[in-house]
VONU-586826 format. One record per residue (C-alpha): y, z, x; residue number from 1. Coordinates in steps of 0.2 Angstrom, whole numbers, plus 5000, padded with zeros to 4 digits. Layout:
N
[[Y; Z; X]; NUM];
...
This chain:
178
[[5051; 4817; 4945]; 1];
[[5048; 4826; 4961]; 2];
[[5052; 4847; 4959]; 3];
[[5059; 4857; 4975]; 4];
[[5046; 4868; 4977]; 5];
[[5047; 4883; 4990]; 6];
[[5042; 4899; 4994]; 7];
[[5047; 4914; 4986]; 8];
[[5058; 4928; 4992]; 9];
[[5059; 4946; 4987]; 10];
[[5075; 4940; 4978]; 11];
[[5064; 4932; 4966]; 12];
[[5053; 4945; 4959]; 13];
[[5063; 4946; 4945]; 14];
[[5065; 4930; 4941]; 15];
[[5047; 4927; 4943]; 16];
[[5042; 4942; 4929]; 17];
[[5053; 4935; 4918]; 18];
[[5044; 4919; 4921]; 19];
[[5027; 4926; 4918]; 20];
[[5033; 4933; 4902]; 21];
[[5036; 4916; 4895]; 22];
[[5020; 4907; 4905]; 23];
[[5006; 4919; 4904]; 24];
[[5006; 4921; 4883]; 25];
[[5002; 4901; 4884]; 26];
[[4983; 4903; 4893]; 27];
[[4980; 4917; 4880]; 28];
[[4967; 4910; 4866]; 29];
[[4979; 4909; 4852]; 30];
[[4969; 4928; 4842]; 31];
[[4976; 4938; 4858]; 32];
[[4985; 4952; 4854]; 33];
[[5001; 4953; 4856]; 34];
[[5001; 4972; 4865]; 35];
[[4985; 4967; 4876]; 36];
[[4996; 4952; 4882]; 37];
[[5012; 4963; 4883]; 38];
[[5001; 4978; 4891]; 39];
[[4995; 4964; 4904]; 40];
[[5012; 4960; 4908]; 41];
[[5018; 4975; 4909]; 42];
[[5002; 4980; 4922]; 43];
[[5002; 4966; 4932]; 44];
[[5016; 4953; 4929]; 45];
[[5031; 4963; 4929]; 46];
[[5045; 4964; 4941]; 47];
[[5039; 4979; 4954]; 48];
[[5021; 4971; 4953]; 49];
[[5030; 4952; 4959]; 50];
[[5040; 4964; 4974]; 51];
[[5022; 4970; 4979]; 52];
[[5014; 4952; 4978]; 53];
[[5027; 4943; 4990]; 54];
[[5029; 4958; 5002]; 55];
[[5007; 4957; 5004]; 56];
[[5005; 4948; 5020]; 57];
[[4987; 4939; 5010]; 58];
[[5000; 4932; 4995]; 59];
[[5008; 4918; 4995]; 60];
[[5018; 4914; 4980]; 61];
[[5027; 4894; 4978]; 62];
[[5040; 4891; 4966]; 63];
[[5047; 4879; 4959]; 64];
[[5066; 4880; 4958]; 65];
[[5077; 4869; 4951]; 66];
[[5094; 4873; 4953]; 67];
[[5091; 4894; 4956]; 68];
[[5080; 4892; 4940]; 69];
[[5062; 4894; 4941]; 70];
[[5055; 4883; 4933]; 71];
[[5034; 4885; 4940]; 72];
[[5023; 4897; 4951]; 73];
[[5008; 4900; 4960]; 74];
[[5001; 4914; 4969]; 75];
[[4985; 4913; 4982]; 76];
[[4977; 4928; 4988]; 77];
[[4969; 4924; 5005]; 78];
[[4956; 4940; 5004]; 79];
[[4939; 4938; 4997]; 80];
[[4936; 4942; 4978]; 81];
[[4931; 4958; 4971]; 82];
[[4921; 4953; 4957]; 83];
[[4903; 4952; 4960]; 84];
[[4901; 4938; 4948]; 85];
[[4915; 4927; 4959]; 86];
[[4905; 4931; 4973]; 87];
[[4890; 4926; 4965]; 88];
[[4899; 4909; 4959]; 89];
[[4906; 4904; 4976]; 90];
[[4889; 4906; 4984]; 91];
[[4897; 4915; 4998]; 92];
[[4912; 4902; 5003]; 93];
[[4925; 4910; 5009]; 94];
[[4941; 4907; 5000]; 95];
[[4956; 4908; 4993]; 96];
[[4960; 4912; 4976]; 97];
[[4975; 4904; 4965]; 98];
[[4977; 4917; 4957]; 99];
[[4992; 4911; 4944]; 100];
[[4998; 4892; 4942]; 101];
[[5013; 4890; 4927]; 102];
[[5025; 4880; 4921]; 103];
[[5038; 4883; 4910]; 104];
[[5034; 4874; 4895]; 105];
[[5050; 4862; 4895]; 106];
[[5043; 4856; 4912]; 107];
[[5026; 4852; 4905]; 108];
[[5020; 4833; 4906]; 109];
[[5034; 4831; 4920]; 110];
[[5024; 4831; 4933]; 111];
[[5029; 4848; 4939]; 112];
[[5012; 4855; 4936]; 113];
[[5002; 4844; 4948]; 114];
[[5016; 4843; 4962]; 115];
[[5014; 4863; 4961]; 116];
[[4996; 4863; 4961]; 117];
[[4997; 4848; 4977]; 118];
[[5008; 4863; 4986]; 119];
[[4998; 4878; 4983]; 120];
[[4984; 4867; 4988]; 121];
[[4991; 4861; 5005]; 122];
[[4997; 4879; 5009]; 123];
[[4980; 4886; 5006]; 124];
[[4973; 4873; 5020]; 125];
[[4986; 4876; 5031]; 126];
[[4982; 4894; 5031]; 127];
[[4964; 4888; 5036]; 128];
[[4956; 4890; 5017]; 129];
[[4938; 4880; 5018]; 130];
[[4939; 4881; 4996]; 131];
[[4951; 4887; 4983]; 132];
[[4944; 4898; 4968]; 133];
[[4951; 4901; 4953]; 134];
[[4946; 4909; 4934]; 135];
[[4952; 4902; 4918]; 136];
[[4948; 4907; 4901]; 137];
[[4933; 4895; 4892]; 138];
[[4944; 4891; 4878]; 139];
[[4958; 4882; 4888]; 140];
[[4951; 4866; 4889]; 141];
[[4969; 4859; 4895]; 142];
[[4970; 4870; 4908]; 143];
[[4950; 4865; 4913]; 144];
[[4956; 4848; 4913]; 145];
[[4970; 4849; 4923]; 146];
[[4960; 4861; 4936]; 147];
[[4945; 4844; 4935]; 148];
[[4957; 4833; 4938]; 149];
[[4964; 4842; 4953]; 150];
[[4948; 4844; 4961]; 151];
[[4942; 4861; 4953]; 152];
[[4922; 4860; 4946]; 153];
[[4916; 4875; 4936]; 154];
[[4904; 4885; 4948]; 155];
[[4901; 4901; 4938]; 156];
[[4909; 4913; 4925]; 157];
[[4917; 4930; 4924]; 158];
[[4923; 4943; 4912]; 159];
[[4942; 4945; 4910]; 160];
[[4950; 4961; 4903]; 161];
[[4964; 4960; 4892]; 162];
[[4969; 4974; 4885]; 163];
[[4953; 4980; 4872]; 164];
[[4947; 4961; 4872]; 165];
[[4936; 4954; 4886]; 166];
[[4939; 4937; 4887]; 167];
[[4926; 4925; 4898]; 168];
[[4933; 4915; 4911]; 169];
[[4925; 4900; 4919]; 170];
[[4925; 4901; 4940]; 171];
[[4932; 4883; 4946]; 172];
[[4931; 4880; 4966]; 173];
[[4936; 4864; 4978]; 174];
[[4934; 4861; 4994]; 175];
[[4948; 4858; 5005]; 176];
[[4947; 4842; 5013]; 177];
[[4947; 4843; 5032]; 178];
């Protein structure tokens, strides 16, 4: 099945927070609290936060939009990391973060997942990325399998706060192929 994926508009910030509200909960270990994922949400994920993402000239935020639904997004942030463990992890490469990749669950094991991940890949290297970074939590290892499979090894590890709970993420990198 091949997904219309494009690039997201200001018309699609809210779209996109109700999207996160659905996706996020799902790469949260199954003891996180309701209110830390709700708080997170709130703080990062919601509607004002999406506007500010897709007017940012360093974020670029795909969709994938079936039939004015979306069904799937990513967002890269072409700055460099300020985490001094991500640093530290990518040895110096400049790159460029994926900062969110979801799908919908009625989309997973459609194929949606890796045609969005083969677009966020293809729009980092054509705005001149020499890797792509990314932080999942330790505990997800479907999400560590998918990020293997699309050419993510684990280079290092960070601290992820959410909410009261600090949750440890893995750092995964790839190169982009010239």
């Amino acid at each position: 099945m091949t997904h219309h994926i494009r690039r997201a508009t200001a018309d699609d910030a809210g779209a996109l927070a109700d999207l996160a509200a659905i996706t996020f909960p799902l790469a949260c270990p199954p003891e996180s609290r309701p209110e830390d994922i709700a708080a997170h949400l709130a703080n990062t994920l919601g509607e004002t936060n999406f506007r500010g993402y897709l007017a940012d000239p360093d974020v670029t935020v795909l969709v994938i939009d079936q039939s004015g639904e979306l069904r799937g997004y990513s967002l890269l942030v072409a700055r460099p990391p300020q985490d001094p463990d991500v640093t530290a992890a990518l040895g110096g490469t400049p790159g460029t973060e994926l900062s969110k990749c979801y799908v919908h669950p009625d989309h997973h094991g459609l194929g949606a997942a890796a045609e969005l991940m083969q677009a966020s890949i293809a729009a980092a290297a054509g705005a001149g990325a020499a890797s792509l970074w990314l932080g999942v939590n330790s505990r997800n290892a479907r999400a560590i399998r998918f990020y293997e499979k699309s050419g993510f090894r684990k280079v290092g590890t960070k601290s992820f706060r959410l909410g009261t709970t600090v949750e440890h993420d893995y750092v995964m990198a790839r190169r982009m192929t010239p």
